[in-house]
C-alpha positions as CSV (number, residue, x, y, z in Angstrom):
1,X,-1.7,12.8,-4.1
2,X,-3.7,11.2,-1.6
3,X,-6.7,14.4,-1.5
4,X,-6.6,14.1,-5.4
5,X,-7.6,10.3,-5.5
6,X,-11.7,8.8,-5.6
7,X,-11.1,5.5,-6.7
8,X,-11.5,4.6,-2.5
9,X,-15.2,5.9,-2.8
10,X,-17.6,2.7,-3.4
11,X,-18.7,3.3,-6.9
12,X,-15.8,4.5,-7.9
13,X,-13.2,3.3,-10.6
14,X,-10.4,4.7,-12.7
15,X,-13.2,5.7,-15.5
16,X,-15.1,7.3,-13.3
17,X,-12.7,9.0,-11.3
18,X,-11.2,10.4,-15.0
19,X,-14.5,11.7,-15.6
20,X,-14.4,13.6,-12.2
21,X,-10.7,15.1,-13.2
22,X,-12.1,16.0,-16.4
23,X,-14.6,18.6,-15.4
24,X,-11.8,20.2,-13.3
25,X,-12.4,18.7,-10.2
26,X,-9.2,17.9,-9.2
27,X,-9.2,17.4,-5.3
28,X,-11.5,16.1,-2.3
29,X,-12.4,20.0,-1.7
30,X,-12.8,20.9,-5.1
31,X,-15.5,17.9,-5.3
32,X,-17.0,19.8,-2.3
33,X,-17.1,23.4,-3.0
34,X,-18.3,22.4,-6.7
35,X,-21.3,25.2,-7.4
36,X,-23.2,22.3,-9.8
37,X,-24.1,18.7,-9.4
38,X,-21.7,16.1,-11.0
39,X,-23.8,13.3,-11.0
40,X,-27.0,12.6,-9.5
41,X,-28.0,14.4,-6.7
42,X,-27.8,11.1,-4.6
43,X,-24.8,10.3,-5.7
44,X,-23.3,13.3,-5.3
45,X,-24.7,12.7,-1.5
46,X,-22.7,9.8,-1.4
47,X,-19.6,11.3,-2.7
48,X,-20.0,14.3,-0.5
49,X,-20.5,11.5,2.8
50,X,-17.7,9.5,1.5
51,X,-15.1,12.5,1.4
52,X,-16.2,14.1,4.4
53,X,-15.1,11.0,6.0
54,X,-11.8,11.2,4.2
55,X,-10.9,14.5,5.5
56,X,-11.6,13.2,9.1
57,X,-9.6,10.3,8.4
58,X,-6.8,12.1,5.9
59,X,-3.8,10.6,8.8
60,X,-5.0,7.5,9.1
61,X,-3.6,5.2,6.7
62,X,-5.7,1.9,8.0
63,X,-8.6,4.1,6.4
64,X,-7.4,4.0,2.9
65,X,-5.3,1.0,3.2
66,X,-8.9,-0.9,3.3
67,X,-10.3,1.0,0.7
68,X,-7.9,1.2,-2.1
69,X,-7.7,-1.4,-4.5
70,X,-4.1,-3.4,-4.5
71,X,-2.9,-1.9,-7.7
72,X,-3.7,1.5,-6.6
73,X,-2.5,1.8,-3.0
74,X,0.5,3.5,-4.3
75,X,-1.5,6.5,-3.8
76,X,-0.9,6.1,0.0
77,X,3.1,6.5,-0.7
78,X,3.4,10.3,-0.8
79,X,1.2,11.6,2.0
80,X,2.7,9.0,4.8
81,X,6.8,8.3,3.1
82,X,7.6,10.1,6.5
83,X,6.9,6.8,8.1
84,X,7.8,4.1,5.1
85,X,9.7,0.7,5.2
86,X,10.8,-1.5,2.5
87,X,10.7,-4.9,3.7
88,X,11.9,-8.4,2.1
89,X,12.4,-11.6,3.4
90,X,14.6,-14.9,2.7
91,X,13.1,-18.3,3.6
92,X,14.6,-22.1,3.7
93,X,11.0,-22.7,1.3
94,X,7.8,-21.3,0.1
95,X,5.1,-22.8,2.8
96,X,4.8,-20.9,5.7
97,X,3.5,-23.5,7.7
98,X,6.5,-25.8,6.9
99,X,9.5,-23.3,6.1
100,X,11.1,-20.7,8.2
101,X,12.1,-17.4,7.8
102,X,15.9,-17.2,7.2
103,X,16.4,-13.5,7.1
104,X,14.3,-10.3,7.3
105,X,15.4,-7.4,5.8
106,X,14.3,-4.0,6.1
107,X,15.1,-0.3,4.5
108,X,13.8,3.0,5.6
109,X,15.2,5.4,3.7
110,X,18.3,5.8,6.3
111,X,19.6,2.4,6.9
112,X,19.1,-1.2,6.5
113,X,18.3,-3.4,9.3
114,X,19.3,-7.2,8.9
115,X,16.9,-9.6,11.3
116,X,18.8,-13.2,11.4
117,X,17.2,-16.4,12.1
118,X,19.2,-17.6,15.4
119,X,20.6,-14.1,15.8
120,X,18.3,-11.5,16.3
121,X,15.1,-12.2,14.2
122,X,13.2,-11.3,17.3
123,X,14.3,-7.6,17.5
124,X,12.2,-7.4,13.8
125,X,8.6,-6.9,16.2
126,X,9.9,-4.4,17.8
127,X,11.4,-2.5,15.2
128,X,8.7,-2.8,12.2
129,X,6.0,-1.8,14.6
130,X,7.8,2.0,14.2
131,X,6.1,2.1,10.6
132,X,2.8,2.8,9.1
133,X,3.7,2.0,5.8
134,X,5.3,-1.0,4.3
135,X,6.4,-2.0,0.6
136,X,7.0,-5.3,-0.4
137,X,6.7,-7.1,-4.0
138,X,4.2,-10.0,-3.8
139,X,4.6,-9.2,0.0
140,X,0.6,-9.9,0.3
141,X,1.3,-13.5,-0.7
142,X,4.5,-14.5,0.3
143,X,6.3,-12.4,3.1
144,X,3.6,-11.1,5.2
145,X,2.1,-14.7,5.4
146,X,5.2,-15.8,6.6
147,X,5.7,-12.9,9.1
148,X,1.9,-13.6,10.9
149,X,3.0,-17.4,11.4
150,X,6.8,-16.7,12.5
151,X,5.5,-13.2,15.1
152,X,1.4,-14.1,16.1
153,X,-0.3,-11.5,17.0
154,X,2.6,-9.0,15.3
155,X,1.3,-5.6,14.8
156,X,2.7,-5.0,10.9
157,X,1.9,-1.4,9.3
158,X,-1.7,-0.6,8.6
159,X,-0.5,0.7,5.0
160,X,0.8,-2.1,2.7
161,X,1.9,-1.3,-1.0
162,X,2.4,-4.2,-2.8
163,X,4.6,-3.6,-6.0
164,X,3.7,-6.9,-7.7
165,X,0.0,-5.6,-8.1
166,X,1.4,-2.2,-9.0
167,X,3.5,-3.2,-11.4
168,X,1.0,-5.5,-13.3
169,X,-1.7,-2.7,-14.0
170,X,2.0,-0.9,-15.8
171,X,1.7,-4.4,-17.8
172,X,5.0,-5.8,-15.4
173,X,3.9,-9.6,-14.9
174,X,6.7,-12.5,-13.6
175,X,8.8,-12.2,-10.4
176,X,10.7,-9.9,-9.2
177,X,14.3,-10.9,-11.1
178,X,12.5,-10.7,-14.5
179,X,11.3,-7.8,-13.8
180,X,14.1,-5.9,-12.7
181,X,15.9,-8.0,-15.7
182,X,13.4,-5.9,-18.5
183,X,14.2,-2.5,-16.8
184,X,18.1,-3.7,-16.9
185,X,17.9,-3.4,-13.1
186,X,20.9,-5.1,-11.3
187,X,22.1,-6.7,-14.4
């Protein structure tokens, strides 16, 4: 999915990017290797720069993570799944600076890992810096704030898909319960 996307190219946005698709270019090399000019031949000189680049960089997810908008990072999810976590968190309030993590949760695709405040919520450095990617829903704003104050310095995934901002370009607005409530999810 990842070699199919431009939208990470400055310049770039879902219009444009359609418009790209639509004269059959429908990959990084295909942009490349195309035999006529698709823009301006500056442009196209940026494009080309800006891909090349992306093919040096195709297994590094810091390098897309920092170019993708929030609503389209899910793009990152099928080239690195391999090294995916799903991560929530419980807290005793909604301030980071005066609440504390309760509980940490964690789900690779094999297991769930349970991190408990005055148990073993220490272990969670250890064992979240074995992903590149995480998933969270309004993890931008809420859990990964919390995890920087609780773990300074913590070393988190360089990929981060946040499901709140995916969800609202699919029209999905509200927290996570009313969400899941509409698509009859845990009811």
């Amino acid at each position: 999915m990842l070699e199919k996307t431009f939208i990470h190219i400055p310049g770039i946005g879902p219009v444009t990017e359609r418009k790209i698709w639509t004269r059959g270019i429908n990959s990084w090399r295909d942009f490349l290797n195309h035999p006529e000019p698709v823009f301006s031949p500056v442009k196209d000189r940026s494009i080309h720069q800006h891909l090349e680049d992306s093919l040096v960089n195709r297994r590094n997810i810091g390098f897309f993570d920092d170019r993708l908008p929030a609503g389209e990072k899910w793009r990152l999810f099928d080239d690195f799944k391999d090294r995916v976590v799903y991560l929530d968190i419980e807290t005793s309030g909604y301030d980071p600076w005066t609440s504390n993590i309760t509980v940490i949760g964690i789900y690779d695709g094999h297991g769930v890992q349970t991190f408990i405040n005055g148990k073993n919520l220490d272990a969670f450095e250890l064992a979240i810096a074995e992903y590149d990617l995480v998933v969270t829903f309004n993890g931008a704003c809420f859990d990964l704030p919390f995890i920087k104050r609780a773990f300074p310095g913590i070393t988190l995934p360089k990929g981060h898909i946040d499901l709140r901002f995916v969800l609202k370009k699919l029209g999905y607005e509200g927290g996570l319960k009313k969400i899941e409530k509409l698509d009859g999810i845990g009811v």
